[in-house]
C-alpha positions, -999 to 999 in steps of 0.1 A, spaced: -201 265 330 -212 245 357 -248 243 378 -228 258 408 -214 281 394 -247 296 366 -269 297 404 -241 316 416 -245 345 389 -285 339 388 -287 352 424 -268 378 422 -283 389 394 -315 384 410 -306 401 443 -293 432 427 -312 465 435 -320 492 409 -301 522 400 -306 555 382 -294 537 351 -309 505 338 -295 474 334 -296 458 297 -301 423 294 -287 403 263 -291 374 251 -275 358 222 -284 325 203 -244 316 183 -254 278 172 -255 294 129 -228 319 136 -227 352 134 -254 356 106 -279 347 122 -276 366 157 -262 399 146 -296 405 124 -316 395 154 -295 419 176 -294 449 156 -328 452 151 -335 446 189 -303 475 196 -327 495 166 -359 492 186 -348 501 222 -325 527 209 -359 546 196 -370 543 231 -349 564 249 -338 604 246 -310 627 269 -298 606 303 -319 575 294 -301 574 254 -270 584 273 -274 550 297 -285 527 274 -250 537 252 -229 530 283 -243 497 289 -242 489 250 -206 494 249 -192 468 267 -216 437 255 -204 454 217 -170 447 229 -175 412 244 -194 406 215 -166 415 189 -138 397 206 -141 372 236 -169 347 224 -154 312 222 -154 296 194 -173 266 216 -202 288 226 -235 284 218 -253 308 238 -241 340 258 -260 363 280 -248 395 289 -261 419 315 -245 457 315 -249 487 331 -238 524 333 -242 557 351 -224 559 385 -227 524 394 -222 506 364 -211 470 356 -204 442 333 -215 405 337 -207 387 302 -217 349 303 -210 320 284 -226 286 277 -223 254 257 -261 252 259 -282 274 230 -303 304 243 -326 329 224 -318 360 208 -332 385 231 -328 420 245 -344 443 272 -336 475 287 -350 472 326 -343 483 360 -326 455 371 -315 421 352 -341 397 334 -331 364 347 -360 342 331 -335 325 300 -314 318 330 -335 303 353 -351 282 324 -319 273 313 -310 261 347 -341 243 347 -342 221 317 -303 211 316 -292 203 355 -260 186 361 -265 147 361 -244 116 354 -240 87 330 -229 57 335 -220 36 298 -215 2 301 -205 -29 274 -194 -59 282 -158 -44 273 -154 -12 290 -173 12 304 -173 53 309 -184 75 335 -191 106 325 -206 141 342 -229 165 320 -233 199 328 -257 221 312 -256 197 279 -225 197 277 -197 167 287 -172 184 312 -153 156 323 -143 118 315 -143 108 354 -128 75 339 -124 53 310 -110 16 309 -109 -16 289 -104 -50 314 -99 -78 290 -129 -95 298 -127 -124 268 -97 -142 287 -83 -168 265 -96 -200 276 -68 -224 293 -58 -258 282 -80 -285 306 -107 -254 312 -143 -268 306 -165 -242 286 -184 -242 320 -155 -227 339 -145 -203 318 -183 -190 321 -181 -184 356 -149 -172 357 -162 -148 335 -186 -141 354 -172 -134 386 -146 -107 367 -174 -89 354 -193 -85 385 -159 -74 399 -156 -50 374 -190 -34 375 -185 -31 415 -155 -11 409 -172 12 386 -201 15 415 -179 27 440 -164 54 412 -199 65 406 -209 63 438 -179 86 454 -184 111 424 -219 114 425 -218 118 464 -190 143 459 -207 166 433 -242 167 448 -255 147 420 -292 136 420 -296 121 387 -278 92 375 -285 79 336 -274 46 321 -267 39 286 -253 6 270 -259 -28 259 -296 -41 273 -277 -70 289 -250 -52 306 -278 -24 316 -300 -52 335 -269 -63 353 -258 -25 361 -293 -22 376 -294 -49 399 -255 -42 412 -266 -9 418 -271 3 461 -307 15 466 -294 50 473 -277 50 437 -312 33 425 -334 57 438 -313 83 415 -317 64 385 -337 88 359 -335 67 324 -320 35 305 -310 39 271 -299 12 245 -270 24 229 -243 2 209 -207 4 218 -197 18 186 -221 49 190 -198 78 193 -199 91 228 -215 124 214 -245 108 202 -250 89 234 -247 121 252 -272 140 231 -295 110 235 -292 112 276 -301 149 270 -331 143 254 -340 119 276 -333 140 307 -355 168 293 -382 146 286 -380 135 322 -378 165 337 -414 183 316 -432 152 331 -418 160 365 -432 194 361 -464 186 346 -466 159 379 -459 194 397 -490 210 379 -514 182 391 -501 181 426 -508 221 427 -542 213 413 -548 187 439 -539 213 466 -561 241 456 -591 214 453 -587 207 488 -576 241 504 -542 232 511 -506 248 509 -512 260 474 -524 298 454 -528 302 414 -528 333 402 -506 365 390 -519 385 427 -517 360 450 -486 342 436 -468 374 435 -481 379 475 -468 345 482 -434 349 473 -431 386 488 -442 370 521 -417 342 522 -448 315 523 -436 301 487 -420 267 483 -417 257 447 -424 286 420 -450 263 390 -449 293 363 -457 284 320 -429 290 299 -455 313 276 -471 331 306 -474 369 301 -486 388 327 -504 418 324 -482 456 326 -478 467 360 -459 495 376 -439 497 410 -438 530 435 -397 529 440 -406 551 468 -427 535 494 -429 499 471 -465 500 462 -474 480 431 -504 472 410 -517 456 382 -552 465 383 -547 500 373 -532 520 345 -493 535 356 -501 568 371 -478 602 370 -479 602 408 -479 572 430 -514 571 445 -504 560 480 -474 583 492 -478 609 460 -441 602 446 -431 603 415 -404 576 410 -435 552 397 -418 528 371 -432 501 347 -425 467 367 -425 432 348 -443 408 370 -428 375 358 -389 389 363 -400 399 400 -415 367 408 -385 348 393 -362 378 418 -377 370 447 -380 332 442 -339 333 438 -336 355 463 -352 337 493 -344 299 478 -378 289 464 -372 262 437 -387 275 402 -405 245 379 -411 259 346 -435 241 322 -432 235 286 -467 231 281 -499 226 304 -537 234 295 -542 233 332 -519 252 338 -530 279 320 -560 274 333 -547 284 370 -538 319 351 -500 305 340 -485 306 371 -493 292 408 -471 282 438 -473 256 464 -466 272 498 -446 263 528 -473 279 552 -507 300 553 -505 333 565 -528 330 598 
């Protein structure tokens, strides 16, 4: 699946608005087969199951049904991770997706979809590029969510010209020369078209150090600026590895962006600028539209909470009454406060950083947002 097409489902997913009947969220890990996932899921099916008696058993059935279905007959044999988000009563629906990418084995019965697998997995694995380059060919190649989607081009110029009668070892060098710095040009304007074509903002190179340090100088500063990694890789790796390798190295990459997104959040709440920490005032932030970029820990647990469906009051602070204590109604429901923040980042366009691993972080409470604005 492509980026384009996983922010696509994510926000309407995160835009949807609850029903009488739940939405269940599933989540299936298939890297070891089927093993290994149907345990996992049959005990989490088990658990919720115990949950629920009359309408709310009856709803969590209807939803089951269809990712049971999905489950026993339209996984690809490619897939590595699936998540699948159902729902029945009188406005039911069905959203089975499908990934190259792994994902956990998870499950959870909820008013409206948990997104957070999603958004993470959008997160750690965007779309980027690689460029591989020997002296004898060279591949350009787009990755999408970890997997290689399409060979934009492959080629081998015969480079080792055989060498003339009368040529002098000297001329044969720069005639060399001058057809290899030909050929990389070419291959510039390919990547250059594609990755200005697809939206592309990361660009990797792999290869032979030589050929890399001559990629790198050819490259335009635009293209430059996009560069995210180098990696030494012989020609007779198979593509596969080299892949896996850029992956790694794009992950990497992308936990110290985010942990450089931690210190600049630190650096704004030291100096009262466009920044809050905090379950409350994140929360706030992103209901208000002042939110720019979403900074939430991977691990980061918020405490229970509970929403009034009736006139939208919410809390934290205080146990889930029987009766909502503001307008007295009784449609109070149990409310996750990391799947709403994650809602109404998608919803209005705030980017969402998540972080591997941050002391300081979870020093700020696990979660913090820099801010567009102050509310005056």
């Amino acid at each position: 699946m492509e980026l384009k097409n996983l922010q696509k489902h994510i926000r309407y997913l995160a835009t949807m608005e609850p029903a009488e009947a739940p939405v269940l969220s599933c989540y299936i890990n298939l890297e070891a087969g089927l093993p290994s996932y149907r345990q996992a899921l049959d005990e989490q099916i088990s658990a919720l199951r115990l949950g629920q008696n009359g309408a709310a058993r009856k709803f969590f059935e209807e939803a089951l049904s269809p990712v049971e279905s999905f489950i026993a007959s339209e996984l690809k044999r490619e897939t590595k991770g699936a998540a699948l988000f159902a729902r029945g009563g009188k406005a039911p629906f069905f959203l089975p997706l499908q990934f190259r990418a792994p994902l956990p084995n998870w499950m959870a019965l909820y008013p409206t979809p948990n997104i957070f697998h999603l958004v993470e997995l959008k997160d750690n694995y965007h779309r980027f590029v690689v460029l591989f380059a020997t002296e004898e060919y060279a591949r350009i190649l787009e990755v999408n969510l970890g997997e290689v989607t399409e060979e934009i081009w492959r080629e081998r110029p015969e480079l080792r010209d055989r060498v003339s009668t009368g040529w002098s070892k000297e001329h044969y060098q720069h005639h060399r020369k001058a057809q290899t710095e030909q050929f990389l040009q070419e291959k510039i304007k390919i990547l250059d078209r594609l990755m200005a074509a697809g939206g592309h903002t990361h660009l990797l190179l792999a290869g032979e150090p030589r050929m890399l340090a001559r990629v790198k100088q050819a490259l335009p500063k635009h293209l430059l600026s996009k560069l995210t990694d180098t990696i030494a890789a012989s020609p007779r790796e198979k593509i596969s590895d080299i892949v896996a390798s850029t992956i790694s190295s794009f992950i990497v990459r992308e936990e110290m962006e985010s942990l450089a997104m931690v210190d600049q959040l630190q650096r704004e709440l030291n100096t009262g600028g466009l920044a809050v920490a905090g379950t409350g005032e994140t929360l706030n932030a992103l209901a208000w539209g002042q939110a720019d970029v979403l900074i939430v820990a991977k691990n980061y647990e918020p405490h229970a909470a509970w929403r009034c469906a009736d006139c939208g009051m919410q809390s934290d602070r205080i146990a889930q009454p029987q009766r909502c204590p503001q307008c007295e109604g009784t449609n109070v429901h149990a409310q996750n406060l990391k799947e709403e923040m994650l809602r109404l980042a998608e919803k209005h366009g705030v980017k969402v950083e998540i972080v591997m691993q941050s002391d300081l972080l979870q020093q700020l409470g696990g979660v913090g947002c820099l801010l567009r604005f102050r509310m005056k």
